[in-house]
Each structure stands twice: as structure tokens, then as C-alpha cells.
C-alpha positions as CSV (number, residue, x, y, z in Angstrom):
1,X,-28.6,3.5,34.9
2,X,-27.7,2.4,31.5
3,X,-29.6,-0.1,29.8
4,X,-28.6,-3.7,28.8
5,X,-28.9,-3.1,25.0
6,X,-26.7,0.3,25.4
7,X,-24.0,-1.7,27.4
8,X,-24.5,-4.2,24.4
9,X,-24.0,-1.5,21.4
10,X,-20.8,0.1,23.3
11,X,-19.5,-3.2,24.0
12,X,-19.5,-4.0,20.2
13,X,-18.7,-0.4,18.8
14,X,-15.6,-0.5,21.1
15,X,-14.5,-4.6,19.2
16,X,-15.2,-3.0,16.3
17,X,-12.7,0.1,16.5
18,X,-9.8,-2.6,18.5
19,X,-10.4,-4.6,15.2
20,X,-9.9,-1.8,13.0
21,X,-6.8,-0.6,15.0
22,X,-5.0,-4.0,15.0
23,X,-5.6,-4.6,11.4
24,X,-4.3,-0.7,11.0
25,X,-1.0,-1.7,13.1
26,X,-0.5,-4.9,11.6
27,X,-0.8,-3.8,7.6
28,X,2.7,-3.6,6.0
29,X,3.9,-0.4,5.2
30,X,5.4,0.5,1.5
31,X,6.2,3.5,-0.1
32,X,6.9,3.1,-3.5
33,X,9.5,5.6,-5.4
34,X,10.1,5.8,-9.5
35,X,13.3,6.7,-10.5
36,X,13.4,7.7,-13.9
37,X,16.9,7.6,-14.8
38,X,16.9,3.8,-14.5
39,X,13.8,3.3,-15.3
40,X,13.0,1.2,-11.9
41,X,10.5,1.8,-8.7
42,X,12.0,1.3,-5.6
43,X,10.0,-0.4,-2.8
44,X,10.7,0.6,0.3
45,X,9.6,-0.4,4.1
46,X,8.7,2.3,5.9
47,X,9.4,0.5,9.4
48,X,12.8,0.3,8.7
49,X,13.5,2.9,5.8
50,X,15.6,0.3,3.5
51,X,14.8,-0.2,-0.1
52,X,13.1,-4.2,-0.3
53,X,13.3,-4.5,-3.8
54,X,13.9,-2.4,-6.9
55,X,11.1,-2.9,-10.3
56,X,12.3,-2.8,-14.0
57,X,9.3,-0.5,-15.4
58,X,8.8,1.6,-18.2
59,X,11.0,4.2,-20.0
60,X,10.8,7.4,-17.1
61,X,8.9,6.3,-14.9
62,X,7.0,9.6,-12.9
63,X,3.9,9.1,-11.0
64,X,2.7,6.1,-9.3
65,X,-0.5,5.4,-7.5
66,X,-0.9,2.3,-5.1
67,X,-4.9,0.7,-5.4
68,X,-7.0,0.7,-3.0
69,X,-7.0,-2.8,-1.8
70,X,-2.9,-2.4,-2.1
71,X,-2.9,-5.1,-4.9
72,X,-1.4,-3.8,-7.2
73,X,0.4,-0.4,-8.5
74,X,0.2,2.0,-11.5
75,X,3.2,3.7,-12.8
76,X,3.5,5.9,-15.5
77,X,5.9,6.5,-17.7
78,X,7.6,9.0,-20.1
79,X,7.3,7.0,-23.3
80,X,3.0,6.7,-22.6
81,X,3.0,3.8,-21.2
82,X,1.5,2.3,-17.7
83,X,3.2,-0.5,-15.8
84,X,1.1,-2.3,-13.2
85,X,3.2,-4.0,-10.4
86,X,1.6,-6.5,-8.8
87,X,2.7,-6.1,-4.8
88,X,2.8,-10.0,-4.4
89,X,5.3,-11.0,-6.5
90,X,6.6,-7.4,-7.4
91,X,6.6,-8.3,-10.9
92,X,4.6,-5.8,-13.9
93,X,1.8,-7.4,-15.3
């Protein structure tokens, strides 16, 4: 027989994972992609595969790194510089 408090623990280890997976299912997918003859990054929505919105950057933009909270993300560029792009407004800070 299993005891009360192991029925409790299971009981909240298994809200805890359903919590993780809806917040996992419900985040916004983006893939961001520098194009370095325009000097742009293109956002794109993974769900549908269409280009959202294209970012004036830096002079050759290469590689670009999305934070870890999704906030904001860094691009390099050819010329030394880094442009941030904040993902709210998709404007470089």
C-alpha cells in the first residue's frame, strides 16, 4: 500500500512536469537568420516557416545567439561590431 505522503509527492511531481510541458508547448518559436549581404536578420516562425519580420543590423552580419530568457539577441558583424535586438519590439538597442 502506498503511503499518503508518496501519493502526495507523485501527485505534485506529476503538476510540476504538466506545467513544464504546457509552458514548453505554449513558448513561441523563432529562429533567427543573418544575412550578410543586406546586412539584415530575418525572424522567422518556426510554426509556420514564414519570415515575421526582417532587422537592419550591422555591416555582415554572421553569428547570432538568442539569451537565455529569449529577451534579447546578439549578432555579430563583419565590421566588429555587435547588434543586440531586442525580441519585443525587434528593434537593436
Amino acid at each position: 500500500m502506498i503511503s499518503r505522503h508518496k501519493l502526495y509527492s507523485l501527485a505534485l511531481v506529476s503538476v510540476a512536469v504538466i506545467l513544464m510541458l504546457v509552458n514548453i508547448v505554449n513558448a513561441a518559436s523563432f529562429s533567427y537568420i543573418s544575412n550578410s549581404n543586406d546586412n539584415t536578420v530575418s525572424v522567422i516562425d518556426t510554426a509556420t516557416n514564414t519570415v515575421t519580420t526582417t532587422v537592419p543590423v550591422g555591416n555582415g552580419p554572421s553569428d547570432v545567439a538568442v539569451t537565455p530568457d529569449g529577451t534579447s539577441v546578439d549578432v555579430t558583424n563583419g565590421d566588429g561590431t555587435v547588434s543586440v535586438i531586442d525580441t519585443a519590439t525587434y528593434t537593436v538597442t
